[in-house]
C-alpha positions in Angstrom: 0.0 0.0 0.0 0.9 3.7 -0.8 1.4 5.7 1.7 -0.4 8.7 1.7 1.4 12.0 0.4 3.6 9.4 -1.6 4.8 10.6 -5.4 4.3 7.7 -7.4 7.1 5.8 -9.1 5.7 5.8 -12.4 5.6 9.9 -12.0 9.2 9.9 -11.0 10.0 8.2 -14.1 8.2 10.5 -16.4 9.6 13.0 -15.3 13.4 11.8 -15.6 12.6 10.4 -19.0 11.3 13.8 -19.9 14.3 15.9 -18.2 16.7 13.4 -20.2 15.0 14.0 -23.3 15.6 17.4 -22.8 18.9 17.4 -22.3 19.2 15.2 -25.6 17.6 17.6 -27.5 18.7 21.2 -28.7 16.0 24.0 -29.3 17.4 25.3 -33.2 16.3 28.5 -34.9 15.6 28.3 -38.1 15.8 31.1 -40.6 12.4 32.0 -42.4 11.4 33.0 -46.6 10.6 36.7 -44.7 13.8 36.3 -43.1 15.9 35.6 -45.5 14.0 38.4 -47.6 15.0 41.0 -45.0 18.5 39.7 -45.6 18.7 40.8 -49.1 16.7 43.9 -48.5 19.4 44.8 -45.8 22.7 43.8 -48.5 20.5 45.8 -51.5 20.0 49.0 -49.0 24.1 49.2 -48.2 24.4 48.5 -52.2 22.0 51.7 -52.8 24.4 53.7 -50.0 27.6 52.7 -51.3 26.3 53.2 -55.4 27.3 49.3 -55.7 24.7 48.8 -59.1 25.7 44.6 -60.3 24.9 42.7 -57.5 23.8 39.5 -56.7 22.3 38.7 -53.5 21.9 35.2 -52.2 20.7 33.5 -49.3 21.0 30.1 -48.4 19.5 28.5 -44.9 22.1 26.5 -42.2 22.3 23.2 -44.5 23.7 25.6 -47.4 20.1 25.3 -49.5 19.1 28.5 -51.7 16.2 30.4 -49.7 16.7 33.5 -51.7 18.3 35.0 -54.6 17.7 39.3 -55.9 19.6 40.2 -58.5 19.9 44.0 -59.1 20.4 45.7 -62.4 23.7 45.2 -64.9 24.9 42.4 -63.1 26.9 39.6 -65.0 25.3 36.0 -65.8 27.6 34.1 -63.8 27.1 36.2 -60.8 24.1 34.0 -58.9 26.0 30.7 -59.3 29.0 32.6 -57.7 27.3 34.3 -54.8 25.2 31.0 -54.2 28.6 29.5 -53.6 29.9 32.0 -51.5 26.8 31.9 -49.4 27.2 27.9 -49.0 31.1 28.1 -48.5 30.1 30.5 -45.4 27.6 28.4 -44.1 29.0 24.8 -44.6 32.9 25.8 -43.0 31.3 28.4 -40.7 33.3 31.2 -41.3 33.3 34.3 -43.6 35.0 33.6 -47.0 37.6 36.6 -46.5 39.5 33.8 -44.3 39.9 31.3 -47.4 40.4 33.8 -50.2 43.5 34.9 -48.3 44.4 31.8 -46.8 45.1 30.5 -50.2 46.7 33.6 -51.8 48.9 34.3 -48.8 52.5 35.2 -50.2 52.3 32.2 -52.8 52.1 29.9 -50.3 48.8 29.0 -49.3 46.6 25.8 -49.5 46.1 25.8 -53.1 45.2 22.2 -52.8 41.7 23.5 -51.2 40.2 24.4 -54.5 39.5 21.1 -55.3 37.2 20.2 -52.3 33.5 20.0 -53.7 31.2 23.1 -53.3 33.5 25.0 -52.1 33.7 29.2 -53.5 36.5 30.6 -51.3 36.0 34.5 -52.8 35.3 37.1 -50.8 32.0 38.4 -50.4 30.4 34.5 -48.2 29.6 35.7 -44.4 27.2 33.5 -42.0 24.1 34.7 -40.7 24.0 34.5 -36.6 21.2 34.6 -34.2 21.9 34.4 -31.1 25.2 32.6 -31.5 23.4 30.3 -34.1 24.0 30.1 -37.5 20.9 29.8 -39.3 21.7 30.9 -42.9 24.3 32.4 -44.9 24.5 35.3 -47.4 26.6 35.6 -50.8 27.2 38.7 -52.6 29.3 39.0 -56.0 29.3 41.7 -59.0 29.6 45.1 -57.0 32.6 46.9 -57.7 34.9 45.4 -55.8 35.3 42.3 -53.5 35.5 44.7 -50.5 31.9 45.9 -51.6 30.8 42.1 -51.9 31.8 41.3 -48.3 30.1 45.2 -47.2 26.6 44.0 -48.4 27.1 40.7 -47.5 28.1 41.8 -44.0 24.9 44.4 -44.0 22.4 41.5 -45.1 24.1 39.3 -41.8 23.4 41.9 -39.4 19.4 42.3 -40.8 19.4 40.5 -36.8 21.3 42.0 -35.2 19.8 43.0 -31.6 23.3 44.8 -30.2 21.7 47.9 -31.2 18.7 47.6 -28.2 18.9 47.3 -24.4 19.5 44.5 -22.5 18.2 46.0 -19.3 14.4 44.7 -19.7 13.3 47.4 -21.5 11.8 48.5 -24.7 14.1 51.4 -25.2 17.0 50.7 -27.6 20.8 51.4 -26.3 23.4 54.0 -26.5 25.5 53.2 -30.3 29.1 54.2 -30.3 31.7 54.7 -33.0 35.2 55.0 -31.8 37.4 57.4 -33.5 38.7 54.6 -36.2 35.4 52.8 -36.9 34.7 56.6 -38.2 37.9 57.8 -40.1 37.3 54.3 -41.8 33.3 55.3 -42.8 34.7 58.4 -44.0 37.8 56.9 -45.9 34.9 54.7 -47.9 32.2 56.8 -47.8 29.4 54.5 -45.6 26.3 54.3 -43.2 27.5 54.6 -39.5 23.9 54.1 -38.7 21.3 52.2 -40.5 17.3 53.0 -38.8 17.5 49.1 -37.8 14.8 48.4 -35.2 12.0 50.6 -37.1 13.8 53.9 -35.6 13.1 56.6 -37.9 16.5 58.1 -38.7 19.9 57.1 -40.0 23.5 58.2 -39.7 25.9 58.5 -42.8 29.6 59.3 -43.2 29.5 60.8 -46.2 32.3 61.6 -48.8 32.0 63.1 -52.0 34.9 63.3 -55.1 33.2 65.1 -57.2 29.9 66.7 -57.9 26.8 64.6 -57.6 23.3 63.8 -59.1 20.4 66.1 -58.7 18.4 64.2 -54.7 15.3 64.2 -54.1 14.4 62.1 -51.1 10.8 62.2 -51.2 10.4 60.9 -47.0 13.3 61.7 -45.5 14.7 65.1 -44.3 18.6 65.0 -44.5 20.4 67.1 -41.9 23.8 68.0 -43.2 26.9 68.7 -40.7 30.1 69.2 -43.0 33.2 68.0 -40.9 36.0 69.1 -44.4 36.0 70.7 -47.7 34.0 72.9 -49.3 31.3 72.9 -52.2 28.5 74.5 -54.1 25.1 73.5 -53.0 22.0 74.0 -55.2 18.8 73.4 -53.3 15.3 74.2 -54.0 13.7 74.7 -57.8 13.1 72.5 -60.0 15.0 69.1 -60.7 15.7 68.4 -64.5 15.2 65.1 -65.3 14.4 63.4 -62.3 13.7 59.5 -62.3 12.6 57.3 -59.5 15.9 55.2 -58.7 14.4 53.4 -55.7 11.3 53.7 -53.5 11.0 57.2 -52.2 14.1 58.2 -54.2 14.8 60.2 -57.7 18.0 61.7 -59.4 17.8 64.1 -61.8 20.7 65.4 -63.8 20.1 69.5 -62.6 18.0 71.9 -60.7 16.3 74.5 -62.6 15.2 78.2 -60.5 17.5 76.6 -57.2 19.2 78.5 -55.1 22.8 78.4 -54.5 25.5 78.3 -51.3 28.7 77.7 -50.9 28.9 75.4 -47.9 32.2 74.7 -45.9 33.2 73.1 -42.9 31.3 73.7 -39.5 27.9 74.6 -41.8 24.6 73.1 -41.1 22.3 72.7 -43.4 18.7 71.1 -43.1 17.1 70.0 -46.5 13.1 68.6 -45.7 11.9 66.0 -47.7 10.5 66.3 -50.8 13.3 69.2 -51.5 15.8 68.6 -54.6 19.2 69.0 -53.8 22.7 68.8 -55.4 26.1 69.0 -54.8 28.6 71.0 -57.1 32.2 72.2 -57.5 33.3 69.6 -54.7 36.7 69.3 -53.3 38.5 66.0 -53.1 37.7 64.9 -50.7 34.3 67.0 -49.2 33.3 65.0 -45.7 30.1 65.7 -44.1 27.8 63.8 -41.6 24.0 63.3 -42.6 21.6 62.5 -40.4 18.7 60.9 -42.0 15.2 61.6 -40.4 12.0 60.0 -41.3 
Protein backbone atom coordinates (compact mmCIF):
# COMPACT_ATOMS: atom_id res chain seq x y z
CA UNK A 1 0.00 0.00 0.00
CA UNK A 2 0.85 3.67 -0.81
CA UNK A 3 1.42 5.75 1.72
CA UNK A 4 -0.41 8.74 1.74
CA UNK A 5 1.37 11.97 0.38
CA UNK A 6 3.56 9.45 -1.56
CA UNK A 7 4.81 10.55 -5.36
CA UNK A 8 4.26 7.72 -7.44
CA UNK A 9 7.06 5.83 -9.13
CA UNK A 10 5.67 5.84 -12.43
CA UNK A 11 5.58 9.87 -11.96
CA UNK A 12 9.20 9.91 -11.01
CA UNK A 13 9.96 8.17 -14.08
CA UNK A 14 8.18 10.50 -16.44
CA UNK A 15 9.63 13.01 -15.26
CA UNK A 16 13.44 11.81 -15.59
CA UNK A 17 12.58 10.45 -18.98
CA UNK A 18 11.30 13.77 -19.93
CA UNK A 19 14.28 15.90 -18.18
CA UNK A 20 16.65 13.39 -20.19
CA UNK A 21 15.03 13.99 -23.27
CA UNK A 22 15.57 17.36 -22.76
CA UNK A 23 18.85 17.43 -22.29
CA UNK A 24 19.16 15.18 -25.56
CA UNK A 25 17.56 17.58 -27.46
CA UNK A 26 18.73 21.23 -28.72
CA UNK A 27 16.02 23.99 -29.34
CA UNK A 28 17.43 25.28 -33.25
CA UNK A 29 16.34 28.47 -34.95
CA UNK A 30 15.59 28.33 -38.07
CA UNK A 31 15.80 31.11 -40.62
CA UNK A 32 12.42 32.03 -42.44
CA UNK A 33 11.36 32.98 -46.56
CA UNK A 34 10.65 36.70 -44.72
CA UNK A 35 13.78 36.33 -43.06
CA UNK A 36 15.88 35.61 -45.48
CA UNK A 37 13.95 38.37 -47.62
CA UNK A 38 15.04 40.99 -44.95
CA UNK A 39 18.49 39.69 -45.59
CA UNK A 40 18.65 40.81 -49.10
CA UNK A 41 16.67 43.92 -48.50
CA UNK A 42 19.39 44.76 -45.79
CA UNK A 43 22.75 43.77 -48.48
CA UNK A 44 20.48 45.76 -51.47
CA UNK A 45 20.00 48.96 -49.02
CA UNK A 46 24.12 49.23 -48.19
CA UNK A 47 24.38 48.46 -52.22
CA UNK A 48 22.01 51.69 -52.79
CA UNK A 49 24.37 53.68 -50.05
CA UNK A 50 27.62 52.68 -51.34
CA UNK A 51 26.31 53.19 -55.35
CA UNK A 52 27.27 49.34 -55.67
CA UNK A 53 24.66 48.79 -59.06
CA UNK A 54 25.66 44.61 -60.29
CA UNK A 55 24.87 42.73 -57.51
CA UNK A 56 23.79 39.51 -56.73
CA UNK A 57 22.28 38.72 -53.48
CA UNK A 58 21.92 35.23 -52.23
CA UNK A 59 20.72 33.47 -49.34
CA UNK A 60 21.01 30.12 -48.38
CA UNK A 61 19.49 28.48 -44.86
CA UNK A 62 22.13 26.53 -42.17
CA UNK A 63 22.34 23.24 -44.53
CA UNK A 64 23.65 25.58 -47.44
CA UNK A 65 20.07 25.35 -49.48
CA UNK A 66 19.11 28.53 -51.66
CA UNK A 67 16.16 30.38 -49.70
CA UNK A 68 16.71 33.45 -51.75
CA UNK A 69 18.33 34.97 -54.57
CA UNK A 70 17.75 39.30 -55.87
CA UNK A 71 19.57 40.21 -58.52
CA UNK A 72 19.88 43.99 -59.10
CA UNK A 73 20.42 45.73 -62.37
CA UNK A 74 23.75 45.21 -64.91
CA UNK A 75 24.86 42.43 -63.14
CA UNK A 76 26.92 39.57 -65.00
CA UNK A 77 25.32 35.97 -65.81
CA UNK A 78 27.62 34.11 -63.77
CA UNK A 79 27.11 36.22 -60.79
CA UNK A 80 24.12 34.01 -58.94
CA UNK A 81 26.02 30.73 -59.26
CA UNK A 82 28.96 32.56 -57.70
CA UNK A 83 27.28 34.34 -54.78
CA UNK A 84 25.23 31.04 -54.16
CA UNK A 85 28.57 29.55 -53.64
CA UNK A 86 29.93 31.96 -51.52
CA UNK A 87 26.81 31.89 -49.43
CA UNK A 88 27.22 27.86 -49.02
CA UNK A 89 31.07 28.10 -48.46
CA UNK A 90 30.08 30.52 -45.44
CA UNK A 91 27.58 28.36 -44.13
CA UNK A 92 29.04 24.79 -44.59
CA UNK A 93 32.89 25.78 -43.01
CA UNK A 94 31.26 28.40 -40.69
CA UNK A 95 33.28 31.21 -41.32
CA UNK A 96 33.26 34.31 -43.62
CA UNK A 97 35.03 33.56 -47.00
CA UNK A 98 37.64 36.63 -46.51
CA UNK A 99 39.54 33.75 -44.29
CA UNK A 100 39.86 31.31 -47.40
CA UNK A 101 40.42 33.84 -50.15
CA UNK A 102 43.47 34.87 -48.32
CA UNK A 103 44.40 31.83 -46.83
CA UNK A 104 45.08 30.52 -50.25
CA UNK A 105 46.65 33.60 -51.78
CA UNK A 106 48.89 34.34 -48.77
CA UNK A 107 52.49 35.25 -50.23
CA UNK A 108 52.26 32.17 -52.80
CA UNK A 109 52.06 29.86 -50.29
CA UNK A 110 48.76 28.98 -49.28
CA UNK A 111 46.62 25.75 -49.50
CA UNK A 112 46.07 25.84 -53.08
CA UNK A 113 45.24 22.17 -52.79
CA UNK A 114 41.66 23.50 -51.24
CA UNK A 115 40.17 24.38 -54.48
CA UNK A 116 39.54 21.08 -55.28
CA UNK A 117 37.21 20.25 -52.26
CA UNK A 118 33.54 19.99 -53.72
CA UNK A 119 31.18 23.13 -53.26
CA UNK A 120 33.48 24.96 -52.13
CA UNK A 121 33.73 29.22 -53.49
CA UNK A 122 36.46 30.59 -51.34
CA UNK A 123 36.03 34.55 -52.82
CA UNK A 124 35.26 37.05 -50.84
CA UNK A 125 31.95 38.39 -50.44
CA UNK A 126 30.36 34.50 -48.20
CA UNK A 127 29.64 35.73 -44.42
CA UNK A 128 27.25 33.46 -42.02
CA UNK A 129 24.10 34.72 -40.69
CA UNK A 130 23.97 34.50 -36.55
CA UNK A 131 21.18 34.57 -34.18
CA UNK A 132 21.88 34.40 -31.12
CA UNK A 133 25.16 32.62 -31.48
CA UNK A 134 23.37 30.29 -34.09
CA UNK A 135 23.97 30.12 -37.53
CA UNK A 136 20.93 29.75 -39.30
CA UNK A 137 21.67 30.93 -42.94
CA UNK A 138 24.31 32.37 -44.85
CA UNK A 139 24.46 35.28 -47.37
CA UNK A 140 26.58 35.59 -50.84
CA UNK A 141 27.20 38.71 -52.62
CA UNK A 142 29.25 38.99 -56.00
CA UNK A 143 29.34 41.69 -58.98
CA UNK A 144 29.55 45.09 -57.04
CA UNK A 145 32.61 46.89 -57.73
CA UNK A 146 34.87 45.36 -55.79
CA UNK A 147 35.31 42.34 -53.54
CA UNK A 148 35.47 44.74 -50.48
CA UNK A 149 31.91 45.92 -51.65
CA UNK A 150 30.81 42.05 -51.91
CA UNK A 151 31.79 41.30 -48.27
CA UNK A 152 30.06 45.19 -47.15
CA UNK A 153 26.56 43.99 -48.37
CA UNK A 154 27.08 40.69 -47.52
CA UNK A 155 28.11 41.79 -44.04
CA UNK A 156 24.91 44.43 -43.98
CA UNK A 157 22.43 41.48 -45.07
CA UNK A 158 24.14 39.31 -41.85
CA UNK A 159 23.37 41.87 -39.42
CA UNK A 160 19.41 42.26 -40.84
CA UNK A 161 19.40 40.51 -36.80
CA UNK A 162 21.34 41.99 -35.20
CA UNK A 163 19.75 43.02 -31.62
CA UNK A 164 23.26 44.78 -30.17
CA UNK A 165 21.66 47.90 -31.21
CA UNK A 166 18.70 47.61 -28.22
CA UNK A 167 18.94 47.30 -24.43
CA UNK A 168 19.46 44.52 -22.55
CA UNK A 169 18.21 45.99 -19.33
CA UNK A 170 14.44 44.67 -19.74
CA UNK A 171 13.28 47.43 -21.52
CA UNK A 172 11.79 48.52 -24.75
CA UNK A 173 14.09 51.37 -25.19
CA UNK A 174 17.01 50.74 -27.61
CA UNK A 175 20.77 51.37 -26.31
CA UNK A 176 23.38 54.02 -26.51
CA UNK A 177 25.46 53.23 -30.28
CA UNK A 178 29.07 54.17 -30.33
CA UNK A 179 31.73 54.71 -33.03
CA UNK A 180 35.19 55.04 -31.79
CA UNK A 181 37.37 57.42 -33.45
CA UNK A 182 38.74 54.65 -36.15
CA UNK A 183 35.40 52.79 -36.89
CA UNK A 184 34.69 56.63 -38.15
CA UNK A 185 37.86 57.85 -40.12
CA UNK A 186 37.34 54.26 -41.81
CA UNK A 187 33.31 55.35 -42.77
CA UNK A 188 34.69 58.36 -43.97
CA UNK A 189 37.78 56.88 -45.89
CA UNK A 190 34.91 54.72 -47.88
CA UNK A 191 32.23 56.83 -47.84
CA UNK A 192 29.40 54.47 -45.59
CA UNK A 193 26.29 54.31 -43.23
CA UNK A 194 27.53 54.60 -39.54
CA UNK A 195 23.89 54.09 -38.70
CA UNK A 196 21.26 52.23 -40.48
CA UNK A 197 17.30 52.96 -38.81
CA UNK A 198 17.50 49.05 -37.77
CA UNK A 199 14.80 48.37 -35.21
CA UNK A 200 12.05 50.57 -37.14
CA UNK A 201 13.77 53.93 -35.61
CA UNK A 202 13.12 56.65 -37.94
CA UNK A 203 16.45 58.10 -38.67
CA UNK A 204 19.85 57.08 -40.05
CA UNK A 205 23.55 58.23 -39.67
CA UNK A 206 25.89 58.46 -42.79
CA UNK A 207 29.62 59.32 -43.17
CA UNK A 208 29.54 60.80 -46.23
CA UNK A 209 32.33 61.65 -48.80
CA UNK A 210 32.01 63.09 -52.04
CA UNK A 211 34.87 63.27 -55.08
CA UNK A 212 33.21 65.05 -57.20
CA UNK A 213 29.91 66.70 -57.94
CA UNK A 214 26.77 64.60 -57.62
CA UNK A 215 23.30 63.82 -59.12
CA UNK A 216 20.42 66.10 -58.71
CA UNK A 217 18.39 64.23 -54.73
CA UNK A 218 15.35 64.18 -54.08
CA UNK A 219 14.38 62.10 -51.13
CA UNK A 220 10.77 62.22 -51.18
CA UNK A 221 10.35 60.89 -46.96
CA UNK A 222 13.32 61.67 -45.50
CA UNK A 223 14.69 65.06 -44.29
CA UNK A 224 18.58 64.96 -44.54
CA UNK A 225 20.44 67.11 -41.86
CA UNK A 226 23.82 67.98 -43.18
CA UNK A 227 26.85 68.71 -40.73
CA UNK A 228 30.09 69.16 -42.95
CA UNK A 229 33.18 68.00 -40.92
CA UNK A 230 36.03 69.15 -44.41
CA UNK A 231 36.04 70.74 -47.70
CA UNK A 232 33.96 72.95 -49.27
CA UNK A 233 31.27 72.88 -52.17
CA UNK A 234 28.50 74.50 -54.14
CA UNK A 235 25.13 73.49 -52.97
CA UNK A 236 22.01 74.01 -55.18
CA UNK A 237 18.77 73.36 -53.26
CA UNK A 238 15.29 74.18 -54.04
CA UNK A 239 13.68 74.72 -57.81
CA UNK A 240 13.11 72.45 -59.96
CA UNK A 241 15.01 69.09 -60.70
CA UNK A 242 15.74 68.43 -64.45
CA UNK A 243 15.17 65.05 -65.34
CA UNK A 244 14.39 63.38 -62.29
CA UNK A 245 13.68 59.51 -62.26
CA UNK A 246 12.58 57.27 -59.52
CA UNK A 247 15.88 55.22 -58.72
CA UNK A 248 14.37 53.40 -55.71
CA UNK A 249 11.30 53.67 -53.45
CA UNK A 250 11.02 57.21 -52.19
CA UNK A 251 14.14 58.17 -54.21
CA UNK A 252 14.81 60.15 -57.68
CA UNK A 253 18.00 61.67 -59.42
CA UNK A 254 17.77 64.14 -61.75
CA UNK A 255 20.72 65.40 -63.75
CA UNK A 256 20.14 69.46 -62.64
CA UNK A 257 18.04 71.94 -60.75
CA UNK A 258 16.33 74.49 -62.59
CA UNK A 259 15.24 78.18 -60.55
CA UNK A 260 17.47 76.63 -57.19
CA UNK A 261 19.23 78.55 -55.08
CA UNK A 262 22.82 78.43 -54.50
CA UNK A 263 25.52 78.30 -51.32
CA UNK A 264 28.67 77.68 -50.86
CA UNK A 265 28.91 75.44 -47.87
CA UNK A 266 32.20 74.73 -45.90
CA UNK A 267 33.17 73.13 -42.86
CA UNK A 268 31.33 73.68 -39.53
CA UNK A 269 27.89 74.62 -41.82
CA UNK A 270 24.62 73.13 -41.09
CA UNK A 271 22.33 72.67 -43.40
CA UNK A 272 18.67 71.05 -43.12
CA UNK A 273 17.05 69.96 -46.46
CA UNK A 274 13.12 68.60 -45.67
CA UNK A 275 11.91 65.97 -47.73
CA UNK A 276 10.53 66.30 -50.81
CA UNK A 277 13.31 69.16 -51.53
CA UNK A 278 15.85 68.61 -54.61
CA UNK A 279 19.19 69.04 -53.75
CA UNK A 280 22.69 68.75 -55.44
CA UNK A 281 26.14 69.00 -54.79
CA UNK A 282 28.57 70.96 -57.09
CA UNK A 283 32.19 72.23 -57.54
CA UNK A 284 33.26 69.62 -54.67
CA UNK A 285 36.66 69.34 -53.32
CA UNK A 286 38.49 66.00 -53.12
CA UNK A 287 37.70 64.93 -50.70
CA UNK A 288 34.27 66.99 -49.24
CA UNK A 289 33.28 65.01 -45.74
CA UNK A 290 30.15 65.75 -44.14
CA UNK A 291 27.78 63.78 -41.55
CA UNK A 292 24.02 63.32 -42.55
CA UNK A 293 21.61 62.45 -40.42
CA UNK A 294 18.69 60.88 -42.03
CA UNK A 295 15.21 61.56 -40.38
CA UNK A 296 11.96 60.05 -41.31
Amino acid sequence: MRKKGAIPLSFLLAVMTAITASAQIADKKALTLDGAKRVIAAAEAQAKQLNAPGAVIAVVDDGGNLMALERLDNTFSAGANVSIGKAKTAVMFKKPTRFFEELINSNGKGRTVMTALENFTPLIGGIPILVDGQIVGGVGVSGAATADQDEQLAIAGSKAFDTSATSTNGDSSPAVSYWDKSQVEEAFAKGSVLFDGRDGRNYMVHASRREKPGQVEIHTKDADVIYVLDGTATFITGGEAVDAKTTAPDELRGSSIRNGQTRQIAKGDVVIVPHGVPHQFLEVTNPFLYYVVKVR
